[in-house]
VOZA-195091 format. One line per 5 residues: number of its first residue (from 1); their letters; for each residue x, y negated, z of C-alpha. Coordinates in nm, 3 decimals. Each point is the difference from the previous one (the first is absolute). Example, Ala and Ser with C-alpha at 12.3 -4.5 7.8 and 13.67 -1.06 7.14 Angstrom:
BEGIN
1 = AS = 1.230,0.450,0.780 | 0.137,-0.344,-0.066
This chain:
BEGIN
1 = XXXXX = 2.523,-1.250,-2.261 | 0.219,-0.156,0.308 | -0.323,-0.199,0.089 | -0.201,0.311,-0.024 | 0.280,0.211,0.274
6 = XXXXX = -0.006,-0.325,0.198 | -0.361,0.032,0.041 | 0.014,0.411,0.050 | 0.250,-0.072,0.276 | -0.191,-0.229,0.186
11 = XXXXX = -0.285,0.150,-0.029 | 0.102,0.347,0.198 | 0.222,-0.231,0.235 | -0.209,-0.088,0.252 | 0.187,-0.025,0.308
16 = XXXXX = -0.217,0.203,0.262 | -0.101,0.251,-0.231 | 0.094,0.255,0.285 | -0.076,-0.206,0.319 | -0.313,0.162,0.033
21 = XXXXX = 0.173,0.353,0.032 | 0.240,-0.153,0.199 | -0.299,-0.135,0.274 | -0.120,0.329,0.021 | 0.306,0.183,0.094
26 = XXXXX = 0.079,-0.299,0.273 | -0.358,0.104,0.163 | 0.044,0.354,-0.056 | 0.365,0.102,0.112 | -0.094,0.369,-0.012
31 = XXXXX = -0.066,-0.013,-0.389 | 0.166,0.285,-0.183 | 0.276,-0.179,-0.233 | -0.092,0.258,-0.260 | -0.357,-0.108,-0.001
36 = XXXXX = 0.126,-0.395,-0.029 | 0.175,0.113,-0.302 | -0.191,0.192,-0.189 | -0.301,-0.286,0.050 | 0.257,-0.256,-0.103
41 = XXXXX = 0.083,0.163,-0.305 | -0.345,0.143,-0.129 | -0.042,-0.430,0.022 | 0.263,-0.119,-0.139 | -0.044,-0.195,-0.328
46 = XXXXX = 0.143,0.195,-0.222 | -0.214,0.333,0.114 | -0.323,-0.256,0.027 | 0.093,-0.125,-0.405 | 0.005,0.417,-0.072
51 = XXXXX = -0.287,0.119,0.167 | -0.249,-0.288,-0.100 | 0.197,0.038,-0.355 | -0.155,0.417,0.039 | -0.300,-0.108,0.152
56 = XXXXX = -0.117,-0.247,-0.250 | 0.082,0.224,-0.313 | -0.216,0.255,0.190 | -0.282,-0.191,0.071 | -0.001,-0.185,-0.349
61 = XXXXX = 0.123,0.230,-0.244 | -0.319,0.064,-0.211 | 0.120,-0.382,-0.093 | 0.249,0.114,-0.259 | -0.212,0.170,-0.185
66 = XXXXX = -0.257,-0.300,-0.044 | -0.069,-0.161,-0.349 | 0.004,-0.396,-0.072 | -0.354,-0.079,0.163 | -0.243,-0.255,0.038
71 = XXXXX = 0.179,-0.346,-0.068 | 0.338,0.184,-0.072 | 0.003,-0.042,-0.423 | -0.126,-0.370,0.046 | 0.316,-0.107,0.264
76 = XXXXX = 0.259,0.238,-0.252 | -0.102,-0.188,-0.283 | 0.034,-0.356,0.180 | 0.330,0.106,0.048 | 0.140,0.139,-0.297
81 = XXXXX = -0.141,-0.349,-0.165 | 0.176,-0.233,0.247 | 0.322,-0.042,0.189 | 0.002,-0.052,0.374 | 0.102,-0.355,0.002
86 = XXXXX = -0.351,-0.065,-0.174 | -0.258,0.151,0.213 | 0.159,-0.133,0.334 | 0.096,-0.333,-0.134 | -0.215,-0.075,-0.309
91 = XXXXX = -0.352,-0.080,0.098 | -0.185,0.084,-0.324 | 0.159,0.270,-0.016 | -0.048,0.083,0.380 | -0.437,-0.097,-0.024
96 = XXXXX = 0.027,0.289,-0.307 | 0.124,0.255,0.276 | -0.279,-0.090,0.223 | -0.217,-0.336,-0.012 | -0.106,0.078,0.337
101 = XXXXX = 0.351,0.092,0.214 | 0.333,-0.042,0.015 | 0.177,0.304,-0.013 | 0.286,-0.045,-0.212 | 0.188,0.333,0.152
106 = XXXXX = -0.357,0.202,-0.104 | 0.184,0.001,-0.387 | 0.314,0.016,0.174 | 0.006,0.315,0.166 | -0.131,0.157,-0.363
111 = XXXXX = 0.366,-0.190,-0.126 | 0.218,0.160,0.293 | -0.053,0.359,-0.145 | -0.049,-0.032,-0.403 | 0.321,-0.013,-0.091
116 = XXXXX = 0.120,0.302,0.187 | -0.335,0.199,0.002 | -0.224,-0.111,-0.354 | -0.354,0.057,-0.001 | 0.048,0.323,0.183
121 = XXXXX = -0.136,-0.059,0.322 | 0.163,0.243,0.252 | 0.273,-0.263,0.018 | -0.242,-0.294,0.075 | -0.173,0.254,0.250
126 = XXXXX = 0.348,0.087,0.178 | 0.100,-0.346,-0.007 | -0.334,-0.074,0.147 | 0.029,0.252,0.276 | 0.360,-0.115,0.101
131 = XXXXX = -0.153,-0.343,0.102 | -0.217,0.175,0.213 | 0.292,0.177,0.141 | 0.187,-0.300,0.068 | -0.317,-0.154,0.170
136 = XXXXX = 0.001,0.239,0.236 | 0.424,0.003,0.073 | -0.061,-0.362,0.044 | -0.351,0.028,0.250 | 0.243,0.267,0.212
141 = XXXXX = 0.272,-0.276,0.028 | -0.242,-0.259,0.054 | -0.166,0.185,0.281 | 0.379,0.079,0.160 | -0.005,-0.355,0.090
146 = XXXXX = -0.264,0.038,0.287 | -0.043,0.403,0.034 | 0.121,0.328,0.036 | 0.190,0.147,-0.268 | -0.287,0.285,-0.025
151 = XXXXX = -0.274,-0.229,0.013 | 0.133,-0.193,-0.245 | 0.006,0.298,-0.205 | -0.345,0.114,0.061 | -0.091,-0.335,-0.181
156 = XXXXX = 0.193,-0.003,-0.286 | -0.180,0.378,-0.023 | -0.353,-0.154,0.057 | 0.028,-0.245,-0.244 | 0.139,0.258,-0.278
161 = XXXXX = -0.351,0.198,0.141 | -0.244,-0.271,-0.086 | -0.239,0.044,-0.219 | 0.091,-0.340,-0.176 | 0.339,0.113,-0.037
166 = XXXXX = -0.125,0.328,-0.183 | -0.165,-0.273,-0.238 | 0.274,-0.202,-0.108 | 0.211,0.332,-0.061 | -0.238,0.062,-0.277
171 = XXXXX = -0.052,-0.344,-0.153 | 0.298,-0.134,-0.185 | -0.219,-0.290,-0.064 | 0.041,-0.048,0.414 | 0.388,-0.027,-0.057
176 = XXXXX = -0.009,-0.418,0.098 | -0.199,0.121,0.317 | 0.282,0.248,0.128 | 0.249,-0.235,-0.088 | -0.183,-0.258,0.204
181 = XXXXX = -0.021,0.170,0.300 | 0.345,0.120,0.022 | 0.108,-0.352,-0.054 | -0.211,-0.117,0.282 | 0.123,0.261,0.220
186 = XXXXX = 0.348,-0.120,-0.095 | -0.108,-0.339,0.133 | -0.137,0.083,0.304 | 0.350,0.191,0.065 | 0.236,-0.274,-0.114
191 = XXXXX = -0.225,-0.295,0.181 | 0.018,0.210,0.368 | 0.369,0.081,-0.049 | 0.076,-0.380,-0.046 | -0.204,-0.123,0.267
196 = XXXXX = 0.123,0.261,0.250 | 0.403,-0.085,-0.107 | -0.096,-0.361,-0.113 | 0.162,0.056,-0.340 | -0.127,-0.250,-0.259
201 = XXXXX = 0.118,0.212,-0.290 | -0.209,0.308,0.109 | -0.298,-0.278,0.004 | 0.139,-0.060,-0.333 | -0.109,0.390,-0.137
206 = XXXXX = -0.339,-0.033,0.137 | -0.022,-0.301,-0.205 | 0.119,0.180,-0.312 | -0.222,0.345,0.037 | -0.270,-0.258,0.040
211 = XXXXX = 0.094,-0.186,-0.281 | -0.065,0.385,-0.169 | -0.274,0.030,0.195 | -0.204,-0.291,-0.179 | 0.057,0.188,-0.339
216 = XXXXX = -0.125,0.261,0.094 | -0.319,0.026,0.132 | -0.237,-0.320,0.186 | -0.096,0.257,0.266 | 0.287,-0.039,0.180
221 = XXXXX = 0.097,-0.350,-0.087 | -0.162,-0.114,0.391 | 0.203,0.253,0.186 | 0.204,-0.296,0.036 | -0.270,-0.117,0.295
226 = XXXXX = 0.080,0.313,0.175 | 0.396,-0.082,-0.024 | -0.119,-0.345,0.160 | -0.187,0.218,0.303 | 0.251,0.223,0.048
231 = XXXXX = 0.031,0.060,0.389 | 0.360,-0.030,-0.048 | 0.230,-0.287,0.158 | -0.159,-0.330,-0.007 | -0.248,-0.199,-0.195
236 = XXXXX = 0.280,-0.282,-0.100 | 0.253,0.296,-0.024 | -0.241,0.143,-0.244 | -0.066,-0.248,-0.237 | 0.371,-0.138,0.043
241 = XXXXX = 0.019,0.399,-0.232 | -0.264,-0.029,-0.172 | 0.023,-0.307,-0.231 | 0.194,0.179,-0.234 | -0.279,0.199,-0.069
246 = XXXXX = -0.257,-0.288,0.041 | 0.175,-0.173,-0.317 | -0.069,0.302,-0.217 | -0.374,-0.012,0.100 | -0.052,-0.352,-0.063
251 = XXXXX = 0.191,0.047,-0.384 | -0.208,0.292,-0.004 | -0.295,-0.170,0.055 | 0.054,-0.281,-0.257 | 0.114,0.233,-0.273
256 = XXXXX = -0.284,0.229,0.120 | -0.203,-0.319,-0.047 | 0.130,-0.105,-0.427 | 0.004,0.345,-0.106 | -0.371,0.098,0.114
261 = XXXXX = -0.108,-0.342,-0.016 | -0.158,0.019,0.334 | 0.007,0.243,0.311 | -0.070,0.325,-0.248 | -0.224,0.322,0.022
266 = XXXXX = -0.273,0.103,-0.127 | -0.297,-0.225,0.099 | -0.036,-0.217,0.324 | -0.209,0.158,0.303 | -0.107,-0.143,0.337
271 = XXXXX = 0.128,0.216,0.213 | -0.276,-0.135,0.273 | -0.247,0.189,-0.268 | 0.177,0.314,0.108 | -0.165,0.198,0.212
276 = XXXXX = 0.234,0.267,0.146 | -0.285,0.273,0.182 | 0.117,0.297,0.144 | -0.130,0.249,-0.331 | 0.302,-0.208,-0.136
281 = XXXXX = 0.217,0.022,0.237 | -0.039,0.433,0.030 | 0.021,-0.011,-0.404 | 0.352,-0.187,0.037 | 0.127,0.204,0.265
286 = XXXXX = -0.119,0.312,-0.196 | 0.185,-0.132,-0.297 | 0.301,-0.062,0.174 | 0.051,0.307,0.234 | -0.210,0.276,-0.100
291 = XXXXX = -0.374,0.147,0.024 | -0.174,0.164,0.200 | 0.153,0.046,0.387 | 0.354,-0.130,-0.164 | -0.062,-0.376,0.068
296 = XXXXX = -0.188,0.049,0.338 | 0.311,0.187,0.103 | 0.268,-0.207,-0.075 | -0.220,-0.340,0.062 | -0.057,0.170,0.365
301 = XXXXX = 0.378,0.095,0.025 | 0.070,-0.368,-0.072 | -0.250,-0.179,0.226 | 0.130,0.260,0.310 | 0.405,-0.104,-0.077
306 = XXXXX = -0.130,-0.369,0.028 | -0.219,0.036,0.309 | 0.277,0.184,0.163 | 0.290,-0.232,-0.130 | -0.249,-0.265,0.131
311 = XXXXX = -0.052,0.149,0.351 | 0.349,0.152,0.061 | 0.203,-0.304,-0.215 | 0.197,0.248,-0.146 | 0.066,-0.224,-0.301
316 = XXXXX = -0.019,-0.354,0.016 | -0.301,-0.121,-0.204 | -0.053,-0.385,-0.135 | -0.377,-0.032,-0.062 | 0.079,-0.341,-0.183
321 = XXXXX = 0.254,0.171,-0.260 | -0.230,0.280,0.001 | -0.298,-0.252,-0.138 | 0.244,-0.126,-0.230 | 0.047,0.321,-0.138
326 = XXXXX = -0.352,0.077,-0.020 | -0.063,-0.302,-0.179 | 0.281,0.056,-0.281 | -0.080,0.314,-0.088 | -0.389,-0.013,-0.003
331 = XXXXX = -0.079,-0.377,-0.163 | 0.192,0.111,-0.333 | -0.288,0.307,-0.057 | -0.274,-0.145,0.172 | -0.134,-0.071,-0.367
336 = XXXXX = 0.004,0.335,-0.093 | -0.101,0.130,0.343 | -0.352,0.178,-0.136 | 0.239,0.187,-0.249 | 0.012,0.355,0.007
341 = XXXXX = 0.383,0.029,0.073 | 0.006,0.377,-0.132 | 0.270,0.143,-0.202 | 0.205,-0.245,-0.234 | -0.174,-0.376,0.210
346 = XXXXX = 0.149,0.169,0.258 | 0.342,-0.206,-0.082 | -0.195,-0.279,0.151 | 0.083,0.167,0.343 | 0.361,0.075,-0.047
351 = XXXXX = 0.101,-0.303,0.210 | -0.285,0.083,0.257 | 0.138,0.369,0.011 | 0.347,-0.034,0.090 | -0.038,-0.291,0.266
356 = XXXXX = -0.289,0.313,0.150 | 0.287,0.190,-0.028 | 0.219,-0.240,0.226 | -0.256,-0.018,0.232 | -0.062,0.361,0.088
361 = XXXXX = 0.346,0.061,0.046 | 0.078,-0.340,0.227 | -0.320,0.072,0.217 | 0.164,0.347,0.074 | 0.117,0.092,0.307
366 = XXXXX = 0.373,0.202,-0.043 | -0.100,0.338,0.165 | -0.051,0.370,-0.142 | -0.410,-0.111,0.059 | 0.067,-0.311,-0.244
371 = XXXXX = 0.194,0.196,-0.234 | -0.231,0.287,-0.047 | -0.296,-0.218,-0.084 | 0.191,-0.206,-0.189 | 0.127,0.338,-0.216
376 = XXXXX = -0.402,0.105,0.053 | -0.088,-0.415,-0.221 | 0.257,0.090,-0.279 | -0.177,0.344,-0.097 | -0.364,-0.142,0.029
381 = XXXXX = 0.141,-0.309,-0.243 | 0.184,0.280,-0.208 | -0.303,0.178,-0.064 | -0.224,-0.328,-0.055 | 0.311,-0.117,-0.261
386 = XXXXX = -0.018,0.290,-0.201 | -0.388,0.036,0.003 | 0.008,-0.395,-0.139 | 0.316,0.112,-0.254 | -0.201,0.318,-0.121
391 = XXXXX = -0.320,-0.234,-0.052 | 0.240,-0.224,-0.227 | 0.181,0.281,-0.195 | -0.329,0.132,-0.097 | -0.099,-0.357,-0.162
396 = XXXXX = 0.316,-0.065,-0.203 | 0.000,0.352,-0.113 | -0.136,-0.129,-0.347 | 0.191,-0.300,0.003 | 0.315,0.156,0.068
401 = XXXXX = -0.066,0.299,-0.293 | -0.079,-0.315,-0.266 | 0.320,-0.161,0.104 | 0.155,0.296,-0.035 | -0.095,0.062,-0.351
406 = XXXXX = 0.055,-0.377,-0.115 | 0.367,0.022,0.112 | 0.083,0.250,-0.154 | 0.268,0.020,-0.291 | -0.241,0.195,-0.247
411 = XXXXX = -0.116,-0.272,-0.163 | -0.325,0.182,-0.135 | -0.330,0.058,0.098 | -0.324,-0.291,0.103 | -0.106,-0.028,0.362
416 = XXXXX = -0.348,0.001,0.090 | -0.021,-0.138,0.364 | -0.196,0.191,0.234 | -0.202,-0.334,0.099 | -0.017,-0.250,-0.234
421 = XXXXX = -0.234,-0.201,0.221 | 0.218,-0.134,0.312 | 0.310,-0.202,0.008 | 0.257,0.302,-0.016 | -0.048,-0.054,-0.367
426 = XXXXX = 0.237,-0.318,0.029 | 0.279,0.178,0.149 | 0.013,0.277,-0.288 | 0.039,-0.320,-0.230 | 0.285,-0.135,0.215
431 = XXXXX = 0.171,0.285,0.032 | -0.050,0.064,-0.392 | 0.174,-0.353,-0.069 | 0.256,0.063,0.290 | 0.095,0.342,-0.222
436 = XXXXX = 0.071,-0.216,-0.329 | 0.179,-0.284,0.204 | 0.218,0.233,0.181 | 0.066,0.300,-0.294 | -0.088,-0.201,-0.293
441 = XXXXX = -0.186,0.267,-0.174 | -0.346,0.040,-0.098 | -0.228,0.148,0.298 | -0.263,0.220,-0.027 | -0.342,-0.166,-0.047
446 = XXXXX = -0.283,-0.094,0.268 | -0.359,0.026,-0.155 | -0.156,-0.308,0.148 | -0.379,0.107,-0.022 | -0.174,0.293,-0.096
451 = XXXXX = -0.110,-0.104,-0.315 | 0.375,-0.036,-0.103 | -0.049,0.416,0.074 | -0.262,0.018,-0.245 | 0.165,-0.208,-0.290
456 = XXXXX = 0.250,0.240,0.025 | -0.189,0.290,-0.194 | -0.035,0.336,0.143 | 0.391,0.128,-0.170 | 0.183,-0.236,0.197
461 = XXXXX = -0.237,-0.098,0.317 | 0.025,0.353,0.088 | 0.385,-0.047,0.030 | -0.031,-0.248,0.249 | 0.113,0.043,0.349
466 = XXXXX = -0.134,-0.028,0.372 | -0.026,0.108,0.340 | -0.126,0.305,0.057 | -0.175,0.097,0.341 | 0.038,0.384,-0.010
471 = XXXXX = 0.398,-0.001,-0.037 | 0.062,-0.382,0.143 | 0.170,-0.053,-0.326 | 0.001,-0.191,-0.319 | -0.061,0.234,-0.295
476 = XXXXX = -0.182,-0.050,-0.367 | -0.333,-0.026,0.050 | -0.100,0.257,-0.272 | -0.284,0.005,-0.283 | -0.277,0.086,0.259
481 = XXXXX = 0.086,-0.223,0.233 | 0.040,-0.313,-0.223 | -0.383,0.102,-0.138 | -0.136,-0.001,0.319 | 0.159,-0.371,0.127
486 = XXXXX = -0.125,-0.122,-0.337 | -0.316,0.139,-0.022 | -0.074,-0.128,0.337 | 0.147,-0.334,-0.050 | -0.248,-0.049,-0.265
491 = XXXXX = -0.300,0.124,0.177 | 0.035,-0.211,0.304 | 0.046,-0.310,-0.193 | -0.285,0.119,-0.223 | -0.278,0.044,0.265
496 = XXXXX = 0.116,-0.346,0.105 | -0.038,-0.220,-0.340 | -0.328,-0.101,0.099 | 0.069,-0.156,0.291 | -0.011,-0.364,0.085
501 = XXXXX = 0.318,-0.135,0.096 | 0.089,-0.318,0.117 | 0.376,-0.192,0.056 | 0.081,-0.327,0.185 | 0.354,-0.077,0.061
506 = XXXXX = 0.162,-0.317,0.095 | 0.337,-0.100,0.094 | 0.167,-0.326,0.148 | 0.247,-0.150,0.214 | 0.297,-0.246,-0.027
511 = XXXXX = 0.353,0.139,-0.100 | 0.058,0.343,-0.015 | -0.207,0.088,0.262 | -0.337,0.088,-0.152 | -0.314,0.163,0.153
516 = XXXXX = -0.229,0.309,-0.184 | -0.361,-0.072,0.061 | -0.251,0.245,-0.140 | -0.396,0.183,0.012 | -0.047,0.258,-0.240
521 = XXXXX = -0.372,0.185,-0.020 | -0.195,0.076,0.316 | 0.023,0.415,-0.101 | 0.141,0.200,0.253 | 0.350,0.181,-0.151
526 = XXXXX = 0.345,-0.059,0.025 | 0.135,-0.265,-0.201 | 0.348,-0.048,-0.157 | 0.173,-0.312,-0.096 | 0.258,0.145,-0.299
531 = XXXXX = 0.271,-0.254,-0.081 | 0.165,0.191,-0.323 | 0.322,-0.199,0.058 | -0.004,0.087,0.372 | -0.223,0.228,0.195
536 = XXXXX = -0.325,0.173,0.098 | -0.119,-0.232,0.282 | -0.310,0.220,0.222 | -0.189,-0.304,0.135 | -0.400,-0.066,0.150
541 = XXXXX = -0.262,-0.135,-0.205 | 0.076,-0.315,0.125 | 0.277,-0.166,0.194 | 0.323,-0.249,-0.037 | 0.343,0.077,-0.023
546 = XXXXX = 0.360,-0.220,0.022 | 0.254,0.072,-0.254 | 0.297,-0.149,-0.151 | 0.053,-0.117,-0.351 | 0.319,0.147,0.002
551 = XXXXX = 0.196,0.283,-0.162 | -0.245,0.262,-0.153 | -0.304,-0.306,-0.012 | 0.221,-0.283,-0.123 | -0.149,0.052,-0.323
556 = XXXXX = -0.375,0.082,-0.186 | -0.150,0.337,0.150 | -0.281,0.217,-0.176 | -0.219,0.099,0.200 | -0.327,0.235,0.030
561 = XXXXX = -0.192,0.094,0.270 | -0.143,0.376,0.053 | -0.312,0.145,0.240 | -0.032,0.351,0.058 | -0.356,0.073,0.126
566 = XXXXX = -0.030,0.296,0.296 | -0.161,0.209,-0.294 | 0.327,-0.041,-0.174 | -0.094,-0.213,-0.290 | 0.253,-0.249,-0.092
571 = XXXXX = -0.075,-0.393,-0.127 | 0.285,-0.221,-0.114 | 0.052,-0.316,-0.100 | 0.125,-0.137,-0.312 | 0.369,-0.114,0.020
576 = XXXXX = 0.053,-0.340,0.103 | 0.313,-0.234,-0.004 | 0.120,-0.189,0.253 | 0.206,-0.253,0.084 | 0.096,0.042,0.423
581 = XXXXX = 0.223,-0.316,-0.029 | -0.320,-0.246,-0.027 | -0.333,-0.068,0.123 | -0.272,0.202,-0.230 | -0.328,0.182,0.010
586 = XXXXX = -0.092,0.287,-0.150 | -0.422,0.079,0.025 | -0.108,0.324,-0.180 | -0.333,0.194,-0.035 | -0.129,0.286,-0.221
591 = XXXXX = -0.013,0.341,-0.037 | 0.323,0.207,0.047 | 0.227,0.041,-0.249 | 0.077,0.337,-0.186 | 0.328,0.054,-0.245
């Protein structure tokens, strides 16, 4: 706790918080002293904390009523099954987490709030949004250190306005990515306060909120080249500051290096293979800032503060640093560049957003014009945030309404998921498992497949329960109802039993990282890879995939593999088993099969 006030202290101690104030009265003699005051205390840290405190709850409230989404029940499990110690310092148990990142505080951040909150996720959700708070109290005193107290303001403001920012509010599974950037901003603050007072031990902080940085989240592991650009002091003054921190990347990168047994991600690309075209580009502005005139205003806002900071060197601007920027925050997406960065992949521009955020404000002239248009960005980004935030309420709806149901203490009553043919089947399973783990009772079931529904009989199957799209709820599905998914269950896969189907799968690799190759019949249809002891995997007719042997696939998998035709017949695949932790083929070809 005394280390925590030590840092609190420092933090809001910067000693020219008011020297800009104090400039302006110097050149302007005829000032009003009321006007000095009031301005000095609307921006004082205390009323900044309170109004971006009211500001945030405002624009992300419809947070605390969200559900445990997406990858939610498979990061609460991990972390009702393992201590903390494990999953940052354990590497098995670290590659079971992810086999692809490191991101020890993803698990973490689920940790922080269970004991106090449970599985009920307001807590997580108001836990979440007070990170997001404290990102933007520490962007306003970052900002202090070069502007004016309102500008500085106006940016904390834009960044709560992002779109991105409207994102992670509603993914708890985005926790590690909030965390991460208010660690970096903490860096950024802590690095420029020691260079400009040429204090080791504040050079010492950066290093440890860096040190927090690396478990948090890769994309901002090379903000440390930006620290190194900094147009602040010296180059030798710099780095004399820096190799705190540059100690904590290189252990980083060797741990990093035995934990993911190489470099990490996904798959390698060639990032020379990349075209970037301009249909791109307006798709990732889009993304970012808003449809329609919403980008082209606040991309032309932008480009005039620049030109006209340019012309009238109204703020001093380092092209090289600049590049360096550029360069850190672009190379780590470049991969996933083509992506369509809409609703929740738009975490991937978190980082991107609040250094936009910077920008705008920094490139700002102080002046009622600047202010105004400034005030004139944060609605346009307002309205583009809760356009994006709508969009994303309105696709967890059914996921939220499941989790709901699963949580609850009644333990009676059989879910039948709304899809049972994409991966948000996996996370009811999770979050099933996370409900025994954490209450030790007996959860309500998950039917796994339709034809669990029709084992069932007609007496009990009609008892079951789902989503239902007239009230948004989860109620029993009824007699008629259950007769209907039935009888149409059995007619699709009916007019599809004489259909020639045919299966190749193969899998290899070294270690635990393993590669999915597969072809399945040249018939046009969508095609399902179901894993019973995992998830319903949507995939081409043909492709390749990377996975990890890990966790849920460190062990034999059945398997089947289902077409359904435009006309709506379904074909399926017997069940297969599989063994993801060695080389194997699997080559099938008949008709499809009907139970």
């Amino acid at each position: 706790m005394a280390l925590s006030s030590r840092c609190f202290s420092v933090f809001f101690s910067s000693p020219d918080y008011f020297s800009h104030s104090q400039k302006l009265d110097m050149q302007n003699p005829g000032m009003k002293l009321d006007v000095h005051i009031r301005s000095s205390a609307l921006t004082h840290p205390a009323a900044v904390a309170v109004f971006l405190g009211v500001l945030c709850l405002c624009l992300h409230h419809s947070a605390l009523s969200g559900g445990w989404r997406y990858d939610d029940g498979a990061h609460l499990y991990f972390s009702l099954r393992h201590a903390p110690w494990q999953y940052f310092f354990v590497p098995d148990v670290m590659r079971e987490q992810s086999w692809a990142h490191f991101t020890p505080w993803n698990a973490f951040f689920y940790e922080i709030g269970l004991p106090y909150f449970g599985l009920n996720p307001f807590g997580h959700y108001a836990h979440l949004l007070g990170i997001l708070w404290a990102t933007s109290l520490a962007t306003f005193c970052l900002l202090r250190l070069w502007i004016s107290p309102f500008s500085a303001l106006m940016g904390a403001i834009l960044f709560l306005a992002m779109p991105a920012t409207g994102t992670i509010a509603q993914l708890l599974m985005t926790g590690h990515y909030a965390y991460g950037l208010l660690f970096s901003v903490l860096v950024f603050y802590f690095f420029v306060r020691g260079l400009r007072e040429n204090k080791i031990s504040y050079s010492f902080w950066a290093a440890t909120f860096y040190f927090l940085v690396c478990w948090s989240k890769e994309l901002y592991v090379p903000i440390i080249l930006i620290m190194f650009l900094l147009p602040e002091s010296n180059w030798r003054e710099r780095f004399r500051h820096l190799w705190p921190t540059v100690i904590i990347a290189c252990l980083y990168a060797i741990y990093r290096l035995v934990v993911l047994h190489g470099i990490g991600g996904y798959g390698s690309y060639n990032i020379v293979d990349i075209p970037i075209t301009a249909e791109v580009i307006t798709r990732f502005l889009v993304n970012m800032l808003g449809s329609g005139w919403n980008w082209v205003l606040i991309v032309g806002y932008a480009s005039i503060s620049l030109l006209f900071a340019l012309i009238m060197q109204t703020r001093k601007i380092n092209l090289f640093f600049s590049l360096g920027c550029c360069i850190t925050l672009i190379i780590p997406i470049i991969p996933i560049i083509h992506s369509d960065f809409a609703d929740d992949r738009l975490r991937f521009l978190f980082l991107i957003s609040w250094f936009l955020a910077v920008l705008l404000v920094w490139f700002s002239e102080s002046g009622k014009l600047s202010s105004f248009a400034l005030l004139a960005v944060t609605a346009i980004l307002i309205l583009s945030q809760q356009a994006t935030v709508g969009r994303l309420i309105d696709r967890v709806n059914v996921i939220d309404q499941e989790g709901f149901f699963l949580i609850d203490k009644d333990p009676d009553g059989i879910l039948l998921p709304f899809e049972l043919e994409n991966h948000m089947l996996a996370n009811l399973n999770y979050l099933q498992q996370a409900t025994i783990s954490f209450n030790q009772h007996t959860p309500k079931s998950i039917l796994q497949d339709k034809l669990e529904l029709i084992a069932l009989g007609e007496e009990i199957g009609s008892k079951v329960y789902q989503f239902d799209e007239h009230c948004k709820c989860i109620r029993s599905i009824g007699i008629e109802r259950y007769r209907l998914i039935v009888d149409d269950f059995r007619s699709t896969l009916l007019a599809g039993s004489d259909q020639p189907f045919s299966i190749y799968l193969e899998i290899e690799g070294d270690g635990f990282r393993r590669r999915l190759q597969w072809k399945f019949s040249d018939i046009e249809g969508d095609y399902i890879l179901k894993i019973r002891e995992y998830d319903a995997l949507p995939i081409p007719a043909a492709g390749a995939m990377n996975f990890g042997a890990v966790g849920a696939f460190d062990q034999i998998l059945h398997v089947y593999v289902q077409l359904t035709s435009p006309d709506g017949w379904i074909a399926r695949s017997p069940v297969f088993e599989i063994d993801p932790r060695i080389n194997s083929q699997i080559s099938w070809n008949s008709k499809s099969v009907v139970k």
